[in-house]
C-alpha positions as CSV (number, residue, x, y, z in Angstrom):
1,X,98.7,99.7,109.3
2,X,96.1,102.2,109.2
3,X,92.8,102.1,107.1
4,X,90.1,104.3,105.5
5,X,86.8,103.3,106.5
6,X,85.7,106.1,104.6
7,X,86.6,107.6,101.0
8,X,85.3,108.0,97.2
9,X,88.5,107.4,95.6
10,X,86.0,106.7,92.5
11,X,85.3,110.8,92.4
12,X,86.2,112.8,89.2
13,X,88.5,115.0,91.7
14,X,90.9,112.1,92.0
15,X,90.5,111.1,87.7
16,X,93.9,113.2,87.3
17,X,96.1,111.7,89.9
18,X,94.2,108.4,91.5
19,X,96.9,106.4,90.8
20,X,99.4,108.9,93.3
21,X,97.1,108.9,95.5
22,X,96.9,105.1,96.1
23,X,100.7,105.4,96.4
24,X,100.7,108.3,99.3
25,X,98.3,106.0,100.9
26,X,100.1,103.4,100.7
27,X,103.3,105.3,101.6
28,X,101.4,106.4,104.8
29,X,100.6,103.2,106.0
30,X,96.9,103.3,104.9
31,X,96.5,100.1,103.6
32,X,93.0,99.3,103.7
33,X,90.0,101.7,102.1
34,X,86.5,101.3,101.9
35,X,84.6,103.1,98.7
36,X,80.9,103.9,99.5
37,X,78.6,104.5,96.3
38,X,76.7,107.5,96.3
39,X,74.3,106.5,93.2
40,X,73.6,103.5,90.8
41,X,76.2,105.2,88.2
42,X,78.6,104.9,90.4
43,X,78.4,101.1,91.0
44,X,80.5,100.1,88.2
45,X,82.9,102.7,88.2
46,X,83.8,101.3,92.0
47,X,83.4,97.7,91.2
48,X,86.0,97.9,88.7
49,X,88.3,100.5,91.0
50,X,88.1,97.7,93.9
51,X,88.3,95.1,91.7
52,X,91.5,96.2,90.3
53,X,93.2,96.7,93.8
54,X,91.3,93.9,95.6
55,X,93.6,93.5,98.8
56,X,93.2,97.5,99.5
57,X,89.7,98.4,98.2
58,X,86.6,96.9,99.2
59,X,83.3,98.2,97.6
60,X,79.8,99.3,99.8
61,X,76.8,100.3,97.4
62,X,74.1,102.3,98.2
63,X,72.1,105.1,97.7
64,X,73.1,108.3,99.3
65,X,70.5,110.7,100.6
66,X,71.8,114.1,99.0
67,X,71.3,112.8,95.0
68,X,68.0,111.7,95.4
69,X,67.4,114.0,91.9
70,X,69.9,110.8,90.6
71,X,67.8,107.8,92.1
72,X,65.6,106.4,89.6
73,X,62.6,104.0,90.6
74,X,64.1,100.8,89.8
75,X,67.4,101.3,91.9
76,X,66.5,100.3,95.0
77,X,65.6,97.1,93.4
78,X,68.6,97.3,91.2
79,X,70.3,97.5,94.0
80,X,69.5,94.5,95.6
81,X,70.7,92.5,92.4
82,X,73.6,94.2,92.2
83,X,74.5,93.4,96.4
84,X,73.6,89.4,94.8
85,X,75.5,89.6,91.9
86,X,79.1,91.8,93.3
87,X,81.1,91.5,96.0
88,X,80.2,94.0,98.4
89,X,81.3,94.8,102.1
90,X,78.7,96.9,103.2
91,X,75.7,98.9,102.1
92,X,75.9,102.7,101.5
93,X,76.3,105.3,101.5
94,X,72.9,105.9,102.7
95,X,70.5,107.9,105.7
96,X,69.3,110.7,105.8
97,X,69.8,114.4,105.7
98,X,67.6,117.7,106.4
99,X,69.8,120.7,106.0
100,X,68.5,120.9,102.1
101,X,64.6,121.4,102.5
102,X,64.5,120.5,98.6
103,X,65.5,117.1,99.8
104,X,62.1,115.4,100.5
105,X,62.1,113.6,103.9
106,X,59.3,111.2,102.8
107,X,61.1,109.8,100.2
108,X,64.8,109.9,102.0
109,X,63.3,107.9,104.6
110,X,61.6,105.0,102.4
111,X,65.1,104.9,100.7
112,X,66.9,104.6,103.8
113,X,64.6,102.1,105.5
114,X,65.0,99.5,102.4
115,X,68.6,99.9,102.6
116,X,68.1,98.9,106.1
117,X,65.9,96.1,105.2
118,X,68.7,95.0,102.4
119,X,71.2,95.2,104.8
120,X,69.7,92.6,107.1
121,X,68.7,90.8,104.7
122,X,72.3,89.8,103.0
123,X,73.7,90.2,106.5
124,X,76.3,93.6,105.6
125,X,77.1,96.3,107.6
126,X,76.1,99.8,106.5
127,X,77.4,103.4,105.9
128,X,75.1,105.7,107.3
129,X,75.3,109.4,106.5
130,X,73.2,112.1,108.8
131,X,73.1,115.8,108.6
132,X,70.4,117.5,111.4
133,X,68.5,113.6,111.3
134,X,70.7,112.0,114.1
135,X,68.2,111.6,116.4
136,X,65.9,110.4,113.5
137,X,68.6,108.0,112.2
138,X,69.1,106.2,115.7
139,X,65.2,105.8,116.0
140,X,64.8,104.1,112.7
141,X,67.8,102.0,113.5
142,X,66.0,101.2,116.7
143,X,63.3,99.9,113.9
144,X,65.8,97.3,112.8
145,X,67.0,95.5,114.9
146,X,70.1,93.4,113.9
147,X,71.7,95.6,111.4
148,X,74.9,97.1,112.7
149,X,77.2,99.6,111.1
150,X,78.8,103.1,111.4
151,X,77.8,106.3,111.3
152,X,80.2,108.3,109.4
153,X,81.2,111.4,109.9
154,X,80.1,111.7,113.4
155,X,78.9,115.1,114.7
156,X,76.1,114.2,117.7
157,X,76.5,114.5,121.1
158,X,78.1,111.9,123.8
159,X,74.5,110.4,124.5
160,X,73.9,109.9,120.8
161,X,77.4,108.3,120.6
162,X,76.1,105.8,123.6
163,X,72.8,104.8,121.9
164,X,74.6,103.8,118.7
165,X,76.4,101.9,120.4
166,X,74.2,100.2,122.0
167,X,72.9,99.7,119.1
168,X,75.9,98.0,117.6
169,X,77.1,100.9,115.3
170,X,80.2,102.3,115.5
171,X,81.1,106.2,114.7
172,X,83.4,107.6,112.3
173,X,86.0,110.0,112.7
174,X,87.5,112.1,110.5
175,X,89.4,115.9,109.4
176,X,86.8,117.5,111.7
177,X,88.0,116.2,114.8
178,X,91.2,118.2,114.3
179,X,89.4,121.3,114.2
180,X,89.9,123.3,117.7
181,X,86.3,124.9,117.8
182,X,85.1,121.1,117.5
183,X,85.1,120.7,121.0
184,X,82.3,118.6,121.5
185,X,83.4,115.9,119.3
186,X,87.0,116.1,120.9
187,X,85.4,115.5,124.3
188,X,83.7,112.6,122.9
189,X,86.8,111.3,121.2
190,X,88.9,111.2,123.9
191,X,86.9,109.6,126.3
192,X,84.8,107.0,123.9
193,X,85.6,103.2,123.5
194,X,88.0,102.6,121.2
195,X,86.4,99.7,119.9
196,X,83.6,102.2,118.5
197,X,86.1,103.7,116.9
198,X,86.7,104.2,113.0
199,X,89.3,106.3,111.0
200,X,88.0,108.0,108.1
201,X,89.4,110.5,105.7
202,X,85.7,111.3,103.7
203,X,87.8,112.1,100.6
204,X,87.6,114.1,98.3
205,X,86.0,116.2,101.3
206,X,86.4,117.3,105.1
207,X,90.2,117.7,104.7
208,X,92.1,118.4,108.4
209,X,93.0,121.3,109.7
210,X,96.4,121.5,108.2
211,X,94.8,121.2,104.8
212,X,91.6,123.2,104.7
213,X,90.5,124.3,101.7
214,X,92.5,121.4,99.8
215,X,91.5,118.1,98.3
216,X,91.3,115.5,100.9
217,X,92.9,112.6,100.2
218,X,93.3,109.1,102.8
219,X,97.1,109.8,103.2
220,X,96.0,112.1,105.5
221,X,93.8,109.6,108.3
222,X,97.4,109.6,109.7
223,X,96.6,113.6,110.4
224,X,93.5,112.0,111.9
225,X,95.3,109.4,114.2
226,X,97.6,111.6,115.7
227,X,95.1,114.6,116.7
228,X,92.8,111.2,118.4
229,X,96.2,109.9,119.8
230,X,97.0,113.3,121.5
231,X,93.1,114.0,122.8
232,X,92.9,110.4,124.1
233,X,96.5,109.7,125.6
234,X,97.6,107.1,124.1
235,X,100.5,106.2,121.5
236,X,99.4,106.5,118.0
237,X,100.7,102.8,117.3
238,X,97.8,101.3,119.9
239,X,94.9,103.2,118.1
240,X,96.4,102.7,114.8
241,X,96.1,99.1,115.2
242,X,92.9,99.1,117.4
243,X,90.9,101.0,114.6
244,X,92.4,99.0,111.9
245,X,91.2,95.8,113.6
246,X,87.7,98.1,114.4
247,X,87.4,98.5,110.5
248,X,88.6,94.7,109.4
249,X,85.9,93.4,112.3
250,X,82.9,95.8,111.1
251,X,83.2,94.9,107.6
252,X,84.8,91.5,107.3
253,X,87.7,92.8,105.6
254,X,90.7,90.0,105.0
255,X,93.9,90.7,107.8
256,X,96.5,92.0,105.7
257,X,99.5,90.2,107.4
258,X,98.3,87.0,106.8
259,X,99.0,85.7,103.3
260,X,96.0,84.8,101.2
């Protein structure tokens, strides 16, 4: 069994179809999928989602660096009540990100720091999104010590990789790796730990090379598996099961094959 430690099945791109997409998943041996939040609005909408399917869809909330236009000044508060009051597996999506210079970094970083904090304090892993901040992100997380996570999405170099996880984080890995120009990332693929390994599909976005252009959907982490199978030697049932148990460990996710 394979799982998704990565994907906004709440999205409007999925409204049409969500319920076919669960199935593919499904169908694919996906069989566990974590939802991040990318804003207060879409707290609910997840809650119920998860709540509906709640052996194969756990819940994170946060509040995701890009949509700070959508962050009001109560939600990071709100947020806090909401992590009391829900069941949660992790908080995010948050970080940072500085390719958009209308983002302010001021306010991205108090954001992401109190996530942090909120993290620690109800003892959750979090979902940490970076674009040209890496080296930022892992000096803040040096700045809380005792929060642990993953870094979705991963894109930094092998060093970066080692200081995470020295840190306790662990990286994501998703439709880029199976890009050939991405060479980088498949160097660091291949020879990281698997245990710092997650499977992630980043749906509706980042679909593999097979499927550029196209809706993303988690069905297609098994695209994922196979092109890290091939660039790390080893058979795709080992790291199937290795980065399931990766995901199930990081965010206290039940093991499907024991009966609840």
């Amino acid at each position: 069994m394979l799982a998704d430690s990565h994907v906004h099945l709440d999205d409007p791109a999925f409204d049409a179809d969500r319920p076919l997409v669960l199935q593919r998943a499904a169908d694919a041996g996906v069989g566990q999928l974590v939802v991040p939040a990318v804003d207060a609005a879409s707290w609910p909408r997840i809650r119920d989602l998860c709540a509906a399917h709640p052996r194969r869809l756990f819940p994170a909330y946060g509040l995701h660096p890009l949509y700070l236009s959508r962050h009001g000044a109560g939600d990071l508060d709100a947020l806090a009540a909401w992590c009391a009051a829900n069941p949660v597996v992790a908080v995010g999506e948050t970080g940072l990100d500085f390719h958009d210079p209308a983002l302010d970094p001021a306010r991205q970083r108090d954001c992401f720091a109190r996530q942090l904090a909120l993290a620690r304090e109800f003892d959750l892993p979090v979902i940490v999104h970076t674009r040209q901040a890496l080296e930022e992100v892992i000096l803040t997380l040096r700045r809380h010590p005792g929060v642990r996570g993953v870094v979705h999405s991963f894109s930094g170099s092998e060093e970066q990789a080692h200081r995470l996880w020295q840190l306790g984080f662990l990286i994501g890995i998703g439709g880029p790796v199976t890009y050939e120009r991405a060479q980088r990332l498949r160097r660091i693929v291949a020879t990281m730990p698997i245990a710092q390994l997650l499977l992630e599909s980043d749906a509706p976005d980042q679909p593999d090379a097979d499927h550029r252009g196209q809706r993303n959907e988690p069905a297609r982490v098994v695209g994922v598996l196979r092109c890290v199978a091939a660039l790390r030697g080893e058979p795709e049932g080992e790291v199937a099961a290795a980065t399931a148990a990766n995901t199930r460990r990081l965010f206290r996710l039940p093991d499907p094959s024991v009966d609840q």
